[in-house]
N, C-alpha and C positions, 0 to 999 in steps of 0.2 A: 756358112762358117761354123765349125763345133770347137767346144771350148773342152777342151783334156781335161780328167779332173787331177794328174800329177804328169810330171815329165816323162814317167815310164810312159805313159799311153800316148803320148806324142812320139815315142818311138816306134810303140808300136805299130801305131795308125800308119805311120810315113811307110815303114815295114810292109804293109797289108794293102797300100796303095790305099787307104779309105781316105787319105788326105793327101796335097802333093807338098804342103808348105808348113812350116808349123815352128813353134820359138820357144823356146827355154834358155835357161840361166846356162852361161861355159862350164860352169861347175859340173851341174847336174849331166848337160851331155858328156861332158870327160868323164862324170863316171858310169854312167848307164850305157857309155858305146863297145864299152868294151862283151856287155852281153851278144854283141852283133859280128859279122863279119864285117873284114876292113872293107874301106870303102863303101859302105851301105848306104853313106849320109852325107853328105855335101854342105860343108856353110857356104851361103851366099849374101850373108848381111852379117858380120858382128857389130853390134851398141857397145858404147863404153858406159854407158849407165848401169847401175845394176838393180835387179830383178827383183820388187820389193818380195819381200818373204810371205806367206799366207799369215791368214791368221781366223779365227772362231767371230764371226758375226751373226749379232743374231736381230731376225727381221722385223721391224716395226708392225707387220702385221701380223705377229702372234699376239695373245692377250698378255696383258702384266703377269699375271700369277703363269702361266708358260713360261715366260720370261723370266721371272723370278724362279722357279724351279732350274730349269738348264742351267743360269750363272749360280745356285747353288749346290748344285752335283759339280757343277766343274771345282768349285772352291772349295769343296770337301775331299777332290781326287786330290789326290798325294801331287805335289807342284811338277815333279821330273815327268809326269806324267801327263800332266794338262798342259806344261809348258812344251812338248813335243806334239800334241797336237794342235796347240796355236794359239792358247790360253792365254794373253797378258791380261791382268787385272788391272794394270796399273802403266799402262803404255798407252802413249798417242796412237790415236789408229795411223796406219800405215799412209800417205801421200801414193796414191796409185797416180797421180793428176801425167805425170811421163807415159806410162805404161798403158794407160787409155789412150791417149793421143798416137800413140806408133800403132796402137790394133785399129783406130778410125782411121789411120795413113794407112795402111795395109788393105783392109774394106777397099777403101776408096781406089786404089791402085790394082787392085781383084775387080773392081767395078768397070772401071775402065778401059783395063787392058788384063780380061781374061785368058790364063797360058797355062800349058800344062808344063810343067816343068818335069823333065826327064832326070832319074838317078844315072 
């Protein structure tokens, strides 16, 4: 299984055959389908959940003073700026606890009943 690091590259990948399956936000594919020829992409599952938004974490195993530098470069970038790359200083971390669970149901469902799903 590979994890895309944006929706572009799960386009592309499905595009390139380097994957058969792959999940983004309705948003994101309505607007990144239109780079493609019609019919390129087939839904086969839409979720009425939506798609928690990314956000800047940073890893408990760096040292303090790492950590202490990175959240103060981001707090010194001008906010339109850190807040577009996923900055909240002052927001609850995002609830992924959905969006985990549908990629361990997908695994699990890839484990079981391996298919190559045709375009």
């Amino acid at each position: 299984m590979l994890y895309a690091p944006t929706p572009q590259d799960i386009l592309k990948w499905l595009e390139e055959d380097r994957v058969s399956v792959g999940a983004l936000s309705l948003e994101d594919y309505n607007l990144l389908k239109r780079d493609y020829s019609p019919n390129t992409f087939k839904i086969v599952y839409l979720d009425k959940h939506d798609v928690p938004s990314g956000a800047i974490l940073i890893s408990d195993r760096l040292e303090r003073n790492q950590q202490e530098q990175i959240r103060l470069a981001l707090v010194e970038t001008p906010s339109f700026i850190s807040s577009t790359a996923g900055y909240l200083p002052t927001e609850k971390v995002t609830d992924y606890d959905y969006l985990i669970k549908v990629i361990e149901r997908v695994q699990e469902v890839l484990i079981e009943s391996p298919m190559l799903l045709k375009k």
